[in-house]
C-alpha positions in Angstrom: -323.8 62.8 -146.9 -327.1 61.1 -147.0 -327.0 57.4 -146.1 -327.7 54.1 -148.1 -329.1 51.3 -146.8 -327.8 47.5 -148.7 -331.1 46.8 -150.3 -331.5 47.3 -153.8 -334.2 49.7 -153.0 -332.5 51.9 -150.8 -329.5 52.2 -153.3 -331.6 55.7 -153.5 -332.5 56.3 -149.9 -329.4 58.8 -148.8 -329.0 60.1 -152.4 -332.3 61.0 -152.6 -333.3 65.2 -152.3 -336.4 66.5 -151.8 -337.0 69.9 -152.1 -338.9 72.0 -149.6 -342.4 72.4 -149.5 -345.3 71.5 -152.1 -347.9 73.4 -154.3 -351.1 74.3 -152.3 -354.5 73.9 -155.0 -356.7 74.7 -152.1 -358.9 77.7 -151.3 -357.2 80.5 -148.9 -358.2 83.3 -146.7 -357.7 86.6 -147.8 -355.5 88.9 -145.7 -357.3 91.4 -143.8 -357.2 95.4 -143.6 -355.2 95.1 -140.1 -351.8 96.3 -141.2 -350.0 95.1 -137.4 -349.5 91.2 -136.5 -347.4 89.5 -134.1 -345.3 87.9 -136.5 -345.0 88.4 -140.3 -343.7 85.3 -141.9 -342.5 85.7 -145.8 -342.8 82.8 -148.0 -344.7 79.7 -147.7 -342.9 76.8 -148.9 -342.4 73.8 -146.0 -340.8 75.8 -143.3 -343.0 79.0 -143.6 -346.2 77.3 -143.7 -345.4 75.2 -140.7 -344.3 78.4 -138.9 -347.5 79.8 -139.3 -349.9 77.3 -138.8 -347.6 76.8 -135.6 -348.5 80.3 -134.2 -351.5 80.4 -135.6 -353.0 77.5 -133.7 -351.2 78.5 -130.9 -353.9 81.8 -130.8 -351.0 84.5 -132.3 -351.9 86.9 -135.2 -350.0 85.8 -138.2 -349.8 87.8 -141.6 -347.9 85.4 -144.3 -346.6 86.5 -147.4 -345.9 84.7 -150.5 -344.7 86.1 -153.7 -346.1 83.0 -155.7 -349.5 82.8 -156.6 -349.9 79.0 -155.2 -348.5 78.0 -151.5 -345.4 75.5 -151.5 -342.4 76.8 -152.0 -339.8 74.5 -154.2 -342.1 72.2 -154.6 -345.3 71.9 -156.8 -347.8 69.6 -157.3 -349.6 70.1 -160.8 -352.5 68.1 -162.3 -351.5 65.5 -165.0 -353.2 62.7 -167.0 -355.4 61.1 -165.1 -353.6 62.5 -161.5 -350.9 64.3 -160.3 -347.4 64.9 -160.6 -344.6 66.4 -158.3 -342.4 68.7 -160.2 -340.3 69.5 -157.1 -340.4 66.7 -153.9 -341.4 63.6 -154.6 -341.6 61.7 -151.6 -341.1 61.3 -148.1 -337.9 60.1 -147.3 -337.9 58.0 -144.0 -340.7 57.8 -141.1 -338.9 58.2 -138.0 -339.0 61.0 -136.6 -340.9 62.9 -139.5 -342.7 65.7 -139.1 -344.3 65.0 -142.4 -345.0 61.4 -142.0 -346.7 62.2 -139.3 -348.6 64.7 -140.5 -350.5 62.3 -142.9 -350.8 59.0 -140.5 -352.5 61.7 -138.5 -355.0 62.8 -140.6 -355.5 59.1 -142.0 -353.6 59.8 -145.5 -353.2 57.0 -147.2 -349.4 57.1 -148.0 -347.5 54.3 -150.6 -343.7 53.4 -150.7 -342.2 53.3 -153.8 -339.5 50.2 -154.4 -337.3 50.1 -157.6 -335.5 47.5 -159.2 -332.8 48.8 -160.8 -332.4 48.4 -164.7 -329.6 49.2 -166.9 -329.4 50.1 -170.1 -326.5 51.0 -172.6 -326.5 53.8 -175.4 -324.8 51.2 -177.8 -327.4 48.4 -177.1 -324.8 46.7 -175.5 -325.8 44.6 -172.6 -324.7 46.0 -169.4 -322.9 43.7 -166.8 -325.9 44.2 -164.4 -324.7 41.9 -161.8 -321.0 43.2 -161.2 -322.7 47.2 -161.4 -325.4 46.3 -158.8 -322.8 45.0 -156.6 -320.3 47.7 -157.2 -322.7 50.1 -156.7 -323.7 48.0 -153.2 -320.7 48.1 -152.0 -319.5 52.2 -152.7 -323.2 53.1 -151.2 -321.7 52.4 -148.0 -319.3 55.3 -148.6 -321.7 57.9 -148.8 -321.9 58.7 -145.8 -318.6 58.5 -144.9 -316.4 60.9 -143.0 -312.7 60.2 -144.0 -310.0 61.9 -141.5 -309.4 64.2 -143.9 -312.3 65.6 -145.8 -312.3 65.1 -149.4 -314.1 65.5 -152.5 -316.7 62.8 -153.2 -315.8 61.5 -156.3 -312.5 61.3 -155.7 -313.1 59.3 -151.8 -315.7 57.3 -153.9 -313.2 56.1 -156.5 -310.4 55.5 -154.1 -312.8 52.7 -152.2 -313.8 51.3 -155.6 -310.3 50.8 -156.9 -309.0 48.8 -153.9 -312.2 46.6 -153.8 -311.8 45.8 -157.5 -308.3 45.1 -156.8 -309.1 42.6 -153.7 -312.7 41.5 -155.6 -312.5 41.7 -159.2 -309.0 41.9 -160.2 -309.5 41.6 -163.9 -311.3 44.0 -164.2 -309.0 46.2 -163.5 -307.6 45.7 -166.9 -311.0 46.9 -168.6 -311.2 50.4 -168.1 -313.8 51.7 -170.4 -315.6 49.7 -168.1 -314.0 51.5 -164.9 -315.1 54.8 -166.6 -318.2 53.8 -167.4 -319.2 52.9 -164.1 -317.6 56.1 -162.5 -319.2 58.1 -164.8 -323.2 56.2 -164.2 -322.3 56.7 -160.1 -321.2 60.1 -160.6 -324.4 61.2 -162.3 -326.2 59.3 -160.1 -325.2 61.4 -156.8 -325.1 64.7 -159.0 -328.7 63.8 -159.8 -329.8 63.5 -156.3 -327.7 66.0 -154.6 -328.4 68.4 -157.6 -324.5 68.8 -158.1 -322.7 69.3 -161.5 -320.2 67.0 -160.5 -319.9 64.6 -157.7 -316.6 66.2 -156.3 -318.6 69.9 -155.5 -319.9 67.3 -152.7 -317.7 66.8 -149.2 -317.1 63.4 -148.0 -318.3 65.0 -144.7 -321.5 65.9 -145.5 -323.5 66.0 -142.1 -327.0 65.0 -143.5 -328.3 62.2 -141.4 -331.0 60.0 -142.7 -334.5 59.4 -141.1 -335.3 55.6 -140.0 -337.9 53.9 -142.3 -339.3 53.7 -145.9 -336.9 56.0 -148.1 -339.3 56.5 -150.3 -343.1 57.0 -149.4 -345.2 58.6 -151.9 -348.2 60.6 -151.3 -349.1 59.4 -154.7 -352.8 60.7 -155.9 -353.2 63.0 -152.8 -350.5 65.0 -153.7 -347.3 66.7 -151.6 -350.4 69.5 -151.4 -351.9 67.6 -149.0 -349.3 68.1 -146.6 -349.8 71.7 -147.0 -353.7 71.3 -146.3 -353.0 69.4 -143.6 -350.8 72.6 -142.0 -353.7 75.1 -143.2 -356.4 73.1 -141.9 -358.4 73.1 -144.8 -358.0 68.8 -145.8 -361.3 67.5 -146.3 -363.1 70.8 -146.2 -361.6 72.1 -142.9 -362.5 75.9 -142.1 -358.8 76.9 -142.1 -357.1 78.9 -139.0 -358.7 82.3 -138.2 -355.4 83.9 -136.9 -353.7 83.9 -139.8 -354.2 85.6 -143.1 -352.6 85.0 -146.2 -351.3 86.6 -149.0 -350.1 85.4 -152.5 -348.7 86.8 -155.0 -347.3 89.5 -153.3 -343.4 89.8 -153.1 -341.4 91.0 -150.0 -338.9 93.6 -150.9 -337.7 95.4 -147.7 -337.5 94.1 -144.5 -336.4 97.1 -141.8 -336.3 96.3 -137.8 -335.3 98.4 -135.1 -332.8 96.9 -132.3 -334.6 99.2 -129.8 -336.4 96.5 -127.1 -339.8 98.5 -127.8 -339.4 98.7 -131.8 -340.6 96.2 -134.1 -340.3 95.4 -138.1 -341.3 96.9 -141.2 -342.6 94.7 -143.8 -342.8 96.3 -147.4 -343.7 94.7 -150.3 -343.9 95.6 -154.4 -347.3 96.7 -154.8 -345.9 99.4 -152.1 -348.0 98.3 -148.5 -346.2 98.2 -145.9 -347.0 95.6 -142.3 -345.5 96.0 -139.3 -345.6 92.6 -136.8 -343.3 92.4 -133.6 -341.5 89.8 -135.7 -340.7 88.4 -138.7 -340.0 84.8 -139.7 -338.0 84.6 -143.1 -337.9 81.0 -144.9 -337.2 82.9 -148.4 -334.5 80.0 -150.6 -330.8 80.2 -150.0 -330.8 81.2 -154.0 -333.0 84.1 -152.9 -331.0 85.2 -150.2 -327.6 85.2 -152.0 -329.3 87.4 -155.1 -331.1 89.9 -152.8 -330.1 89.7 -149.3 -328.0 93.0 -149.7 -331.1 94.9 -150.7 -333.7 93.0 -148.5 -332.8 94.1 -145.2 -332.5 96.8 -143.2 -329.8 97.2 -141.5 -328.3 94.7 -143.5 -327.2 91.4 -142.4 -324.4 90.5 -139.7 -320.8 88.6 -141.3 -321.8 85.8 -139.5 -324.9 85.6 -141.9 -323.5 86.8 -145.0 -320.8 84.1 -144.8 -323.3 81.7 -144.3 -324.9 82.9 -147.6 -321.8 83.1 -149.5 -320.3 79.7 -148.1 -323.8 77.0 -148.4 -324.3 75.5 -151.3 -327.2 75.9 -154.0 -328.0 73.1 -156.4 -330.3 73.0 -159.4 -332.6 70.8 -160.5 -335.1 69.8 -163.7 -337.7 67.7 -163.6 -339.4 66.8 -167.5 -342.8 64.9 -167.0 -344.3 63.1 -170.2 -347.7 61.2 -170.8 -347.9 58.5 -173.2 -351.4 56.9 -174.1 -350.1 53.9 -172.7 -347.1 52.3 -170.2 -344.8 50.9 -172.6 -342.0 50.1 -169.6 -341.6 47.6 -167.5 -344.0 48.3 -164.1 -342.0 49.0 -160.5 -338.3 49.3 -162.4 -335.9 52.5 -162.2 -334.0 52.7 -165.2 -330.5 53.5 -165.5 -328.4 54.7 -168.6 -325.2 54.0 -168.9 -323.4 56.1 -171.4 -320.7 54.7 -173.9 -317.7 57.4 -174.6 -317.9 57.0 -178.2 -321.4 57.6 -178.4 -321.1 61.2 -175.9 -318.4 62.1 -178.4 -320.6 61.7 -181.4 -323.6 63.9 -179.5 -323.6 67.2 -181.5 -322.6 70.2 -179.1 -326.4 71.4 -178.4 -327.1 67.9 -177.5 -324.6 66.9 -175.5 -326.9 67.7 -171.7 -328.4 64.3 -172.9 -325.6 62.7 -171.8 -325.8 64.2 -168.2 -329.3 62.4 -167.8 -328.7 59.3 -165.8 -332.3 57.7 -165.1 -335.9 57.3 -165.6 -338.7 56.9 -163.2 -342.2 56.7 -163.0 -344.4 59.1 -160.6 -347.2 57.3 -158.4 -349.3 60.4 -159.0 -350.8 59.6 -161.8 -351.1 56.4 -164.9 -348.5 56.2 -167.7 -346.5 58.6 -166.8 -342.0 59.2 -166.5 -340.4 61.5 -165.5 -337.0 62.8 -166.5 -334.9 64.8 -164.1 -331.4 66.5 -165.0 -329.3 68.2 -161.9 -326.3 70.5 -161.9 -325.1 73.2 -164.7 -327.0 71.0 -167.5 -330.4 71.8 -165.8 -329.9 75.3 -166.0 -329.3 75.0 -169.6 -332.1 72.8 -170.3 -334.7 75.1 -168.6 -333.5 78.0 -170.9 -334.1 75.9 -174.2 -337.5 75.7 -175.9 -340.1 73.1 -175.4 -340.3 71.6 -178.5 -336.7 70.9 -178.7 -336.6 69.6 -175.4 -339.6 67.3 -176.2 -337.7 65.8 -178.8 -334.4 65.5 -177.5 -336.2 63.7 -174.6 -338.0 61.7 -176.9 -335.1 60.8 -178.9 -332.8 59.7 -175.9 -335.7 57.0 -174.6 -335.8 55.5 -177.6 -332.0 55.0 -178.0 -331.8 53.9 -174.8 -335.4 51.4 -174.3 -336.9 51.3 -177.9 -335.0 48.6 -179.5 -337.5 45.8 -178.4 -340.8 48.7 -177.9 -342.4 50.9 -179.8 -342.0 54.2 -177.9 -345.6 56.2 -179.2 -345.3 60.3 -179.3 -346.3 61.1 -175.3 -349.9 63.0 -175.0 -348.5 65.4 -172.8 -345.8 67.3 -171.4 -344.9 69.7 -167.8 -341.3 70.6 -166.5 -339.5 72.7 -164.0 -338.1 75.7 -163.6 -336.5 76.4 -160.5 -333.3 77.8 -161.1 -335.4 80.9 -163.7 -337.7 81.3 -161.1 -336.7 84.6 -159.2 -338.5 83.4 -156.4 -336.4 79.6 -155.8 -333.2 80.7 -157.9 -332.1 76.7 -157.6 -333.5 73.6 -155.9 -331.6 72.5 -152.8 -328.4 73.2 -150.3 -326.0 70.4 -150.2 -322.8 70.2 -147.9 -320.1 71.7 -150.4 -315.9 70.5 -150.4 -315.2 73.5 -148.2 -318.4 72.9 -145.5 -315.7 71.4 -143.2 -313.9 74.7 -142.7 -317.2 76.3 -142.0 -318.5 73.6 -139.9 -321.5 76.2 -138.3 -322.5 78.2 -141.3 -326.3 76.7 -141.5 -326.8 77.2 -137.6 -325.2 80.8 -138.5 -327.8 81.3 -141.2 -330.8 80.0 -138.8 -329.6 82.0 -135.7 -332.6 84.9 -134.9 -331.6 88.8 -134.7 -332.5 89.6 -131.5 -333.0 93.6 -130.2 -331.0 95.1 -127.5 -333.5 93.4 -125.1 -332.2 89.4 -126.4 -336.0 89.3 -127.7 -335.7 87.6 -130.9 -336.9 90.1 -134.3 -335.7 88.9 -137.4 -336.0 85.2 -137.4 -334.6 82.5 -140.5 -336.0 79.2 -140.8 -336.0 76.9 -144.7 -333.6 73.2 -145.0 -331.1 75.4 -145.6 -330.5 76.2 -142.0 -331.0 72.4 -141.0 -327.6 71.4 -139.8 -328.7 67.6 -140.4 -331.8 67.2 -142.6 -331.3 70.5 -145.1 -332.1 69.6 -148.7 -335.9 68.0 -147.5 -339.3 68.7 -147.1 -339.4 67.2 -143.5 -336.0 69.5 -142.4 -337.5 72.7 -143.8 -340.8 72.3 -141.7 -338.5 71.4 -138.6 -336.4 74.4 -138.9 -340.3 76.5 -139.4 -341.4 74.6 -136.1 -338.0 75.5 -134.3 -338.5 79.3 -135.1 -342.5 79.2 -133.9 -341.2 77.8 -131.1 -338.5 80.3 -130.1 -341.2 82.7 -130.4 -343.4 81.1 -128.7 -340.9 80.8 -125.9 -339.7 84.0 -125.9 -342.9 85.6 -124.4 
């Protein structure tokens, strides 16, 4: 489970998910009429665009193939007000060792942490105990990356440590349970959100994410997550690109065929009906992809060992809203955090009551008077199927419960969301380490292990976060497990 450091700030750090790979606005080079490459790689989000531009650079002939019409992946960097905002990853999370980081200090990127002071506020205008939260939720941070002897659900780990520190701490308020449930409830929501769970207890206790030293959260702010993607393609600041590889968008893979004879190779078709054939193939499709089509997508279909993996990892969803007002009515450089009073979910009509699952507020670097609202789990998947006006409204409804009573809140200028989870090319947002990822302690390394021909020469490679054992779920482990596969190949000859 991601780690927490004690500051206030990095109450997020561990929590915190980004999504693989970012939206590409730049210019790039049409695919050629050679049909045969050495290596075919499908999809471009973080890990396939870093496999390319890997073997591309290194002088191989690289043919990538993205069924989106933008490069990026899960991620997906739109225009906005007077900027940009992220509607997938939002920072950079840590510096060292990051292959992203480094990517920017590199090219001399100007990149900006992001600090938050948290803020509470209380759906019955109550006023929250900010001091006891802050330090209970201090002290169970510590517990998120914690491996129990015996694995156990999150929530219920979580609770267990709270409890007995209440007990030793605050006695008392042992006797004030509506309090208790509250908080529960706020740090519940608070890992579902980042995790992209329904429910802190679909998350292990020994989750084996391990955090990257540095800045949790550093923001590529009015550059854009695109950038990083640039950066890869060569084409920041007007660069001329890489001549070895050719790219195509908006075409979608649906066969993949290999041969396990040491002098075959692979078979690329795609919808449109064109067919590639490479000596190779690097696949960094989503996990949600691969458990929806991985029976049809390849031929001879997958191994156990694969299809376990699959079945067993984790997909988690998750909605980002965006609004522009005409002005920043909020308090500058706070996170706000809602805190939900049981009465006032019970009085939620049914078709509102996914307002309730929404835990915070924050404000995207990107671009001027702008929040964003994000929503994980089962309730994102509902909100992405309901209309835009309604959502707008809901939205706008729920910030002015919550923050209007000493503001006006004006009607925003503008409006953007997600949709990863109705996208058939993402179908969700992010792995996480699932209750029963003990018993299958191997299951990413399974998915990320090549098919190799009768001659051990590797065909039918796998690279995305979700075959990270230790950094899945971020921009920054997807392009590792893309540089680990170039390299293999570039090994292997």
């Amino acid at each position: 489970m991601s780690q927490l450091q004690s500051t206030e700030m990095s109450y997020r750090a561990l929590l915190a998910v980004a999504l693989c790979g970012a939206a590409w606005a730049a210019s790039v080079p049409h695919a050629s009429n050679s049909q045969s490459y050495d290596t075919i790689v499908i999809g471009l989000g973080s890990a396939g665009t870093t496999a390319a531009s890997t073997l591309a650079r290194a002088g191989r002939r690289v043919l990538a193939l993205e069924a989106q019409d933008r490069v990026g992946g899960r991620v997906h960097t739109v225009p906005f007000g007077d900027g940009v905002v992220e509607l997938g990853a939002e920072w950079i999370h840590g510096t060292s060792p990051n292959r992203v980081y480094d990517a920017a200090v590199q090219n001399n990127v100007t990149l900006l942490p992001q600090d938050f002071e948290l803020a509470f506020y209380r759906s019955d205008g109550g006023e929250p105990n900010t001091a006891l939260m802050k330090e209970l939720f201090k002290f169970s941070s510590q517990f998120f990356h914690g491996s129990p002897p015996t694995p156990q659900p999150m929530g219920q780990y979580i609770t267990q440590r709270i409890y007995e520190y209440l007990k030793e701490r605050h006695p008392a308020v042992l006797a004030d349970q509506d309090f208790i449930d509250e908080f529960l409830r706020f740090v519940d929501l608070y890992i579902s959100e980042y995790e992209a769970l329904t429910t802190w207890n679909d998350l292990s206790s020994n989750c084996k994410f391990l955090k990257v030293e540095g800045h949790p959260y550093v923001s590529w702010h009015r550059h854009g997550y695109k950038t990083f993607f640039e950066v890869l393609l060569n084409t920041y600041n007007n660069g001329p690109g890489l001549p070895t590889l050719d790219i195509k968008l908006s075409t979608e893979v649906t066969r993949v065929a290999w041969s396990r004879a040491a002098d075959g190779n692979v078979t690329v078709t795609t919808a449109d009906g064109a067919t590639y054939t490479a000596d190779n193939v690097i696949v960094t499709v989503s996990l949600g992809v691969l458990k929806e089509r991985h029976e049809t997508l390849f031929s001879p279909q997958l191994n156990q060992e694969k299809r376990t993996a699959i079945d067993k990892i984790s997909m988690g969803n998750k909605h980002k809203i965006v609004f522009l007002f005409p002005h920043a009515w909020w308090p500058k450089g706070q996170e706000f955090d809602f805190i939900w009073n049981k009465e006032d979910i019970k009085n939620l009509a049914d078709d509102e009551k996914w307002l309730s699952e929404i835990v915070e507020i924050i404000t995207p670097m990107g671009t001027s008077n702008a929040i964003t609202i994000p929503i994980c789990g089962e309730p994102a998947i509902l909100v992405e199927s309901l209309p835009d006006d309604l959502v707008k409204q809901k939205c706008l409804q729920l910030l002015r419960r919550f923050m209007g009573r000493n503001v006006t809140i004006p009607e925003p200028i503008a409006f953007v969301r997600s949709n990863w989870h109705s996208n058939p090319y993402t179908r969700g947002g992010l792995t996480y380490d699932n209750v029963i990822s003990p018993q299958y302690p191997t299951v990413r390394e399974d998915l990320g292990a090549p098919l190799t021909d009768s001659s051990g020469r590797p065909r039918v490679l796998f690279a995305g976060e979700a075959t990270n054992p230790t950094h899945f779920s971020t921009v920054h482990g997807a392009s590792e497990s893309g540089y680990r596969e170039a390299n293999r190949l570039l090994q292997s000859h």
